[in-house]
C-alpha positions as a Markdown table, in Angstrom:
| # | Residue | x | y | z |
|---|---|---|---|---|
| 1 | Unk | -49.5 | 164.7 | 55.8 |
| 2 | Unk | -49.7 | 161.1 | 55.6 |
| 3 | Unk | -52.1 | 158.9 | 53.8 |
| 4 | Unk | -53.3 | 155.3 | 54.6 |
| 5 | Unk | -55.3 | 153.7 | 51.7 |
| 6 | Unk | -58.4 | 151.6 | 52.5 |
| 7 | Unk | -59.9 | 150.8 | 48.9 |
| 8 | Unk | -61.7 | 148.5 | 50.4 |
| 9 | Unk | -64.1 | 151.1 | 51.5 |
| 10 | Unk | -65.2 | 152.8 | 48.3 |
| 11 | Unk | -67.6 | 150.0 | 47.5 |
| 12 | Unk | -69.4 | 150.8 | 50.7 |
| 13 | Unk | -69.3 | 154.3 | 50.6 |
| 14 | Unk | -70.7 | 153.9 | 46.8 |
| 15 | Unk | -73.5 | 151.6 | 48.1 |
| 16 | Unk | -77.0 | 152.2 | 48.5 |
| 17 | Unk | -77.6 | 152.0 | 52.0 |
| 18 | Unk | -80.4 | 149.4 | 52.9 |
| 19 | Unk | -83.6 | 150.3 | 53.9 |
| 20 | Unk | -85.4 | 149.1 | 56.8 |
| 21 | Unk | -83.3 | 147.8 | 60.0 |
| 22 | Unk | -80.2 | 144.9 | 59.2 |
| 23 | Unk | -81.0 | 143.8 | 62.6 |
| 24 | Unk | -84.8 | 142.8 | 61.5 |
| 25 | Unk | -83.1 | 141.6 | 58.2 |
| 26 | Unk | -80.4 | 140.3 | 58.5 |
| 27 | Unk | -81.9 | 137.4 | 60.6 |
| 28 | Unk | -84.7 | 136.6 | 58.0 |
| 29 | Unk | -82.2 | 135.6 | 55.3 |
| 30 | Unk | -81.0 | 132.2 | 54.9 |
| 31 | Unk | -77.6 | 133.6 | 54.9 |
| 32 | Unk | -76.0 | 133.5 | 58.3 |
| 33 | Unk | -72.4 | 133.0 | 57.2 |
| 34 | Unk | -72.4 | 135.8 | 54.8 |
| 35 | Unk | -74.4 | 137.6 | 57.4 |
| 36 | Unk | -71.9 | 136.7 | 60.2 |
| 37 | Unk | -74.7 | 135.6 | 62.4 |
| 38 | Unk | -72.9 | 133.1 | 65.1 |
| 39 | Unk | -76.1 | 131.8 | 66.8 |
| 40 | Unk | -79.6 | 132.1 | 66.7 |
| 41 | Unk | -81.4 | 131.7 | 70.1 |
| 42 | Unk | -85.6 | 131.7 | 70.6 |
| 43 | Unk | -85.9 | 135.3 | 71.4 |
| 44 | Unk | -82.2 | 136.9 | 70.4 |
| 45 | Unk | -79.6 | 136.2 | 67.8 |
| 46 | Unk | -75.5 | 137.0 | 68.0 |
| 47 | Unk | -73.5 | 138.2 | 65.2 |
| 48 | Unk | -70.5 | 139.7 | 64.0 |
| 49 | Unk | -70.8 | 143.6 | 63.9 |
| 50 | Unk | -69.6 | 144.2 | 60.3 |
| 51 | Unk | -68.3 | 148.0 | 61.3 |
| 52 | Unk | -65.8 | 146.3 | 64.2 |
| 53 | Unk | -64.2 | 148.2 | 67.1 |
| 54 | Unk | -61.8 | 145.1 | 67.5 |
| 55 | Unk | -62.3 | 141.7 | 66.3 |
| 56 | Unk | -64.8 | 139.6 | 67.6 |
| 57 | Unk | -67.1 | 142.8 | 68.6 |
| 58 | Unk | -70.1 | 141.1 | 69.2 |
| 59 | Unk | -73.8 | 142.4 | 68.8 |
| 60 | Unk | -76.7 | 140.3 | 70.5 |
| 61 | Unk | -80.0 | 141.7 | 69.3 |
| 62 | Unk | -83.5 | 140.5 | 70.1 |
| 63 | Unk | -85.4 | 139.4 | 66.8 |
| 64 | Unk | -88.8 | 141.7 | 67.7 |
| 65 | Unk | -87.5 | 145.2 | 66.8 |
| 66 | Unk | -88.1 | 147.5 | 69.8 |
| 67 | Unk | -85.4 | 150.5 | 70.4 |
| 68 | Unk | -85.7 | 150.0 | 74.1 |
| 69 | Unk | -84.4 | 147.7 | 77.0 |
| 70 | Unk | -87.4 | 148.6 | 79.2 |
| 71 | Unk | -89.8 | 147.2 | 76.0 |
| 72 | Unk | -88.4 | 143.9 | 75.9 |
| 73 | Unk | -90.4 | 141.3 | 77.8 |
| 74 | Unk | -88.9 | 139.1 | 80.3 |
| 75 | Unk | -88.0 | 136.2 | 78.3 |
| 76 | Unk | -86.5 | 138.1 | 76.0 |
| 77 | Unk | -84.4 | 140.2 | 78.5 |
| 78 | Unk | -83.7 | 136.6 | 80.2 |
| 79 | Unk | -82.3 | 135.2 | 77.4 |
| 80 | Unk | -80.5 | 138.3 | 76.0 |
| 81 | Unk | -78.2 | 138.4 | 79.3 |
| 82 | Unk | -77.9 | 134.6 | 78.9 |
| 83 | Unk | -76.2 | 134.9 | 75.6 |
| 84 | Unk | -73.9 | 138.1 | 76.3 |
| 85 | Unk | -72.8 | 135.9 | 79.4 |
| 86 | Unk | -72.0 | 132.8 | 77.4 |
| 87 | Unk | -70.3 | 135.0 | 74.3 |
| 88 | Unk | -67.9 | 136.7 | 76.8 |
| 89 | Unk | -67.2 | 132.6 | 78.2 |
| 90 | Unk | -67.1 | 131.5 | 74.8 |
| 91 | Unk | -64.6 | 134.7 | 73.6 |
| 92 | Unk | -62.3 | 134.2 | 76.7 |
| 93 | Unk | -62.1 | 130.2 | 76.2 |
| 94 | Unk | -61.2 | 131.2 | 72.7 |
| 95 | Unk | -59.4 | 134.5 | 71.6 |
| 96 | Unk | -57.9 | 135.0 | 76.0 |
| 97 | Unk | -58.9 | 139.0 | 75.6 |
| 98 | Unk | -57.8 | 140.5 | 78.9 |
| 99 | Unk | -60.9 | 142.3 | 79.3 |
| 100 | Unk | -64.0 | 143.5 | 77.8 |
| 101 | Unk | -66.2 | 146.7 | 76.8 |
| 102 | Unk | -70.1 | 145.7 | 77.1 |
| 103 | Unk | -72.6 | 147.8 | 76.9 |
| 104 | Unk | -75.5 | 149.2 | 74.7 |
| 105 | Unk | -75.5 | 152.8 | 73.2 |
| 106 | Unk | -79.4 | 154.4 | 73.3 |
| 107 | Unk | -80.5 | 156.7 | 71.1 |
| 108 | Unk | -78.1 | 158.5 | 68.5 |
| 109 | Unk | -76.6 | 161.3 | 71.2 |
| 110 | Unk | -75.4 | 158.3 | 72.7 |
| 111 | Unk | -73.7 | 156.8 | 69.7 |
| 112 | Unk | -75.6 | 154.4 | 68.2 |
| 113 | Unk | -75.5 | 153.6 | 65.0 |
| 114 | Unk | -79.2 | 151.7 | 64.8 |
| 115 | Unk | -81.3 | 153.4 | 67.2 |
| 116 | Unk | -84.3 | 151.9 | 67.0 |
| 117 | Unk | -83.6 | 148.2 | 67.1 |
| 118 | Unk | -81.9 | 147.3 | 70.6 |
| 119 | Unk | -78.5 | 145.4 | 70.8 |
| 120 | Unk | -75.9 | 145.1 | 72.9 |
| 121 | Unk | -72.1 | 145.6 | 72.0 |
| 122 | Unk | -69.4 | 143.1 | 73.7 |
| 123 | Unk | -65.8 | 144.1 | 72.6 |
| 124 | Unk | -62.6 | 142.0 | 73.7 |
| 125 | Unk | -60.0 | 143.9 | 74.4 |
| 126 | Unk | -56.2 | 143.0 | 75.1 |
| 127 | Unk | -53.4 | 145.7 | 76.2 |
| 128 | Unk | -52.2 | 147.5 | 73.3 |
| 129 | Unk | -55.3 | 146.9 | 71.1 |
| 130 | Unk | -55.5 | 150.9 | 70.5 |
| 131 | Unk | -52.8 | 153.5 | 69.7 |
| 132 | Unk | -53.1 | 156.6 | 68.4 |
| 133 | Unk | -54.6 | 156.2 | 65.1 |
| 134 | Unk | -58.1 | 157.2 | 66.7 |
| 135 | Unk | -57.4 | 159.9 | 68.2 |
| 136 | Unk | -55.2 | 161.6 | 66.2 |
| 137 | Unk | -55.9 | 159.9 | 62.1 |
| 138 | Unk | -59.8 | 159.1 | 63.1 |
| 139 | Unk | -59.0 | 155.5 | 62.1 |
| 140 | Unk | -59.2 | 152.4 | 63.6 |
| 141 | Unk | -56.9 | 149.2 | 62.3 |
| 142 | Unk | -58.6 | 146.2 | 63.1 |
| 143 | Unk | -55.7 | 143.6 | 62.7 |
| 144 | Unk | -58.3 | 140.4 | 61.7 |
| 145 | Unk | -61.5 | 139.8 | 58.3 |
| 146 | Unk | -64.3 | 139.4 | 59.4 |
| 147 | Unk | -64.6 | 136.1 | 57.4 |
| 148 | Unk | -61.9 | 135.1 | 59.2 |
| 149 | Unk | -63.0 | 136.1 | 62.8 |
| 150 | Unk | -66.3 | 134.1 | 62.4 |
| 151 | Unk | -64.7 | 131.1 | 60.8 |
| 152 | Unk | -63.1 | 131.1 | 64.1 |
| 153 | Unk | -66.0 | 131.1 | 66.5 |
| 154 | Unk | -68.6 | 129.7 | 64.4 |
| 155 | Unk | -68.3 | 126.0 | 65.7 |
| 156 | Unk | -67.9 | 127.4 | 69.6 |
| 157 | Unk | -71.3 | 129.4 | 69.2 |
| 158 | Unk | -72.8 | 126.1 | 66.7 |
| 159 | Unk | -72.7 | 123.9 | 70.1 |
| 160 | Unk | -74.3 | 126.9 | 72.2 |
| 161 | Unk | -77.7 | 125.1 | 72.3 |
Protein backbone atom coordinates (compact mmCIF):
# COMPACT_ATOMS: atom_id res chain seq x y z
CA UNK A 1 0.00 0.00 0.00
CA UNK A 2 1.03 3.34 -0.74
CA UNK A 3 0.86 6.41 1.26
CA UNK A 4 0.60 10.22 0.21
CA UNK A 5 1.17 12.65 3.11
CA UNK A 6 -1.04 15.81 3.35
CA UNK A 7 0.02 17.39 6.83
CA UNK A 8 -1.49 20.14 5.88
CA UNK A 9 -4.76 18.62 6.86
CA UNK A 10 -4.32 17.82 10.47
CA UNK A 11 -4.85 21.41 11.55
CA UNK A 12 -8.27 21.15 10.06
CA UNK A 13 -9.24 17.89 11.04
CA UNK A 14 -8.02 19.18 14.73
CA UNK A 15 -10.16 22.30 14.44
CA UNK A 16 -13.32 23.18 15.95
CA UNK A 17 -15.61 23.34 13.30
CA UNK A 18 -17.52 26.80 13.25
CA UNK A 19 -20.84 27.19 14.20
CA UNK A 20 -23.48 28.82 12.39
CA UNK A 21 -23.30 28.94 8.36
CA UNK A 22 -19.54 30.29 6.65
CA UNK A 23 -21.74 31.43 3.93
CA UNK A 24 -23.73 33.98 6.36
CA UNK A 25 -20.24 34.61 7.99
CA UNK A 26 -17.93 34.71 6.05
CA UNK A 27 -19.40 37.78 4.18
CA UNK A 28 -19.85 39.76 7.44
CA UNK A 29 -16.10 39.89 8.17
CA UNK A 30 -13.89 42.51 6.98
CA UNK A 31 -11.70 39.86 5.62
CA UNK A 32 -12.36 39.04 2.04
CA UNK A 33 -8.82 38.09 1.09
CA UNK A 34 -8.32 35.71 3.81
CA UNK A 35 -11.88 34.70 3.16
CA UNK A 36 -11.30 34.35 -0.61
CA UNK A 37 -14.32 36.32 -1.41
CA UNK A 38 -13.66 37.67 -5.16
CA UNK A 39 -16.76 40.08 -5.41
CA UNK A 40 -19.47 41.22 -3.50
CA UNK A 41 -22.61 42.08 -5.50
CA UNK A 42 -26.11 43.76 -3.85
CA UNK A 43 -27.89 40.52 -3.35
CA UNK A 44 -24.96 37.67 -3.87
CA UNK A 45 -21.32 37.38 -3.21
CA UNK A 46 -18.52 34.95 -5.16
CA UNK A 47 -15.76 33.22 -3.46
CA UNK A 48 -13.28 30.71 -3.56
CA UNK A 49 -14.61 27.35 -2.24
CA UNK A 50 -11.79 26.54 0.32
CA UNK A 51 -12.52 22.52 -0.11
CA UNK A 52 -11.73 22.78 -4.20
CA UNK A 53 -12.68 20.18 -6.74
CA UNK A 54 -10.16 22.08 -9.15
CA UNK A 55 -8.82 25.36 -8.88
CA UNK A 56 -10.80 28.25 -9.36
CA UNK A 57 -14.14 26.24 -8.13
CA UNK A 58 -16.24 28.92 -7.62
CA UNK A 59 -19.26 29.28 -5.13
CA UNK A 60 -21.87 32.23 -5.72
CA UNK A 61 -24.10 32.46 -2.70
CA UNK A 62 -26.93 34.92 -1.94
CA UNK A 63 -26.18 36.93 1.39
CA UNK A 64 -29.95 36.16 2.93
CA UNK A 65 -29.57 32.52 4.02
CA UNK A 66 -32.42 30.51 2.52
CA UNK A 67 -31.61 26.60 1.55
CA UNK A 68 -33.76 26.87 -1.51
CA UNK A 69 -33.65 28.26 -5.14
CA UNK A 70 -37.47 28.50 -5.29
CA UNK A 71 -37.11 30.98 -1.80
CA UNK A 72 -34.99 33.43 -3.31
CA UNK A 73 -36.79 36.47 -4.76
CA UNK A 74 -36.39 37.71 -8.18
CA UNK A 75 -33.70 40.12 -7.80
CA UNK A 76 -31.80 37.93 -6.09
CA UNK A 77 -32.21 34.96 -8.58
CA UNK A 78 -31.56 37.80 -11.26
CA UNK A 79 -28.46 38.75 -10.06
CA UNK A 80 -27.21 35.29 -8.91
CA UNK A 81 -27.36 34.00 -12.72
CA UNK A 82 -25.74 37.35 -13.64
CA UNK A 83 -22.68 36.63 -11.73
CA UNK A 84 -22.37 32.70 -12.48
CA UNK A 85 -22.51 34.04 -16.20
CA UNK A 86 -19.86 36.67 -15.78
CA UNK A 87 -17.46 34.21 -13.53
CA UNK A 88 -17.60 31.48 -16.22
CA UNK A 89 -16.50 34.83 -18.88
CA UNK A 90 -14.23 36.05 -16.50
CA UNK A 91 -12.60 32.22 -15.76
CA UNK A 92 -12.42 31.51 -19.57
CA UNK A 93 -10.79 35.07 -20.47
CA UNK A 94 -8.36 34.06 -17.71
CA UNK A 95 -7.44 30.44 -16.75
CA UNK A 96 -8.85 29.00 -20.96
CA UNK A 97 -10.63 25.81 -18.98
CA UNK A 98 -12.15 23.71 -21.83
CA UNK A 99 -15.23 23.36 -20.12
CA UNK A 100 -17.11 23.68 -17.01
CA UNK A 101 -19.24 21.74 -14.23
CA UNK A 102 -22.09 24.22 -12.87
CA UNK A 103 -24.57 23.37 -10.84
CA UNK A 104 -25.97 23.35 -7.20
CA UNK A 105 -26.28 20.22 -4.93
CA UNK A 106 -29.76 20.39 -2.64
CA UNK A 107 -30.10 18.84 0.38
CA UNK A 108 -27.32 16.49 1.85
CA UNK A 109 -28.51 13.04 -0.36
CA UNK A 110 -27.51 15.21 -3.04
CA UNK A 111 -24.06 16.13 -1.76
CA UNK A 112 -24.00 19.20 -0.36
CA UNK A 113 -21.87 20.11 2.05
CA UNK A 114 -24.01 23.37 3.49
CA UNK A 115 -27.50 22.46 3.04
CA UNK A 116 -29.24 25.11 4.25
CA UNK A 117 -27.64 28.17 2.80
CA UNK A 118 -28.05 28.02 -1.24
CA UNK A 119 -24.96 28.38 -3.62
CA UNK A 120 -24.09 27.40 -6.66
CA UNK A 121 -20.80 25.50 -7.66
CA UNK A 122 -18.85 26.55 -11.14
CA UNK A 123 -15.83 24.20 -11.70
CA UNK A 124 -13.28 24.74 -14.75
CA UNK A 125 -12.23 21.90 -16.10
CA UNK A 126 -9.44 21.12 -18.79
CA UNK A 127 -8.83 17.41 -20.30
CA UNK A 128 -6.78 15.46 -18.01
CA UNK A 129 -7.74 17.42 -14.84
CA UNK A 130 -8.74 13.91 -13.07
CA UNK A 131 -6.98 10.55 -13.01
CA UNK A 132 -7.43 7.94 -10.91
CA UNK A 133 -6.64 9.11 -7.54
CA UNK A 134 -10.52 9.56 -6.86
CA UNK A 135 -11.62 6.73 -7.65
CA UNK A 136 -9.27 4.42 -6.62
CA UNK A 137 -7.08 6.55 -3.35
CA UNK A 138 -10.40 8.80 -2.51
CA UNK A 139 -8.12 11.77 -3.16
CA UNK A 140 -8.19 14.60 -5.11
CA UNK A 141 -4.69 16.65 -6.09
CA UNK A 142 -5.53 20.04 -6.81
CA UNK A 143 -2.24 21.24 -8.63
CA UNK A 144 -2.79 25.30 -7.48
CA UNK A 145 -3.18 27.36 -3.27
CA UNK A 146 -5.83 28.79 -2.91
CA UNK A 147 -3.90 32.06 -2.01
CA UNK A 148 -2.52 31.75 -5.21
CA UNK A 149 -5.69 31.04 -7.30
CA UNK A 150 -7.43 34.24 -5.85
CA UNK A 151 -4.37 36.40 -6.24
CA UNK A 152 -4.97 35.51 -9.73
CA UNK A 153 -8.58 36.53 -10.32
CA UNK A 154 -8.99 39.07 -7.65
CA UNK A 155 -8.41 42.19 -9.94
CA UNK A 156 -10.67 40.51 -12.96
CA UNK A 157 -13.64 40.07 -10.44
CA UNK A 158 -12.49 43.85 -8.55
CA UNK A 159 -13.55 45.57 -12.05
CA UNK A 160 -16.91 43.38 -12.14
CA UNK A 161 -19.02 46.36 -11.06
Amino acid sequence: MKYIWAPWRIAYIRSAKPKGCILCDKPRENRDAENYILFRGKLNFIMLNSYPYNPAHLLIAPYRHTGSPEDLTVDERNEHFELVCRSIAILKEELHPEGFNFGANLGRVAGAGIEDHFHSHIVPRWQGDTNYMPVLGDIRVVPQALADTYEALAARFRNLH
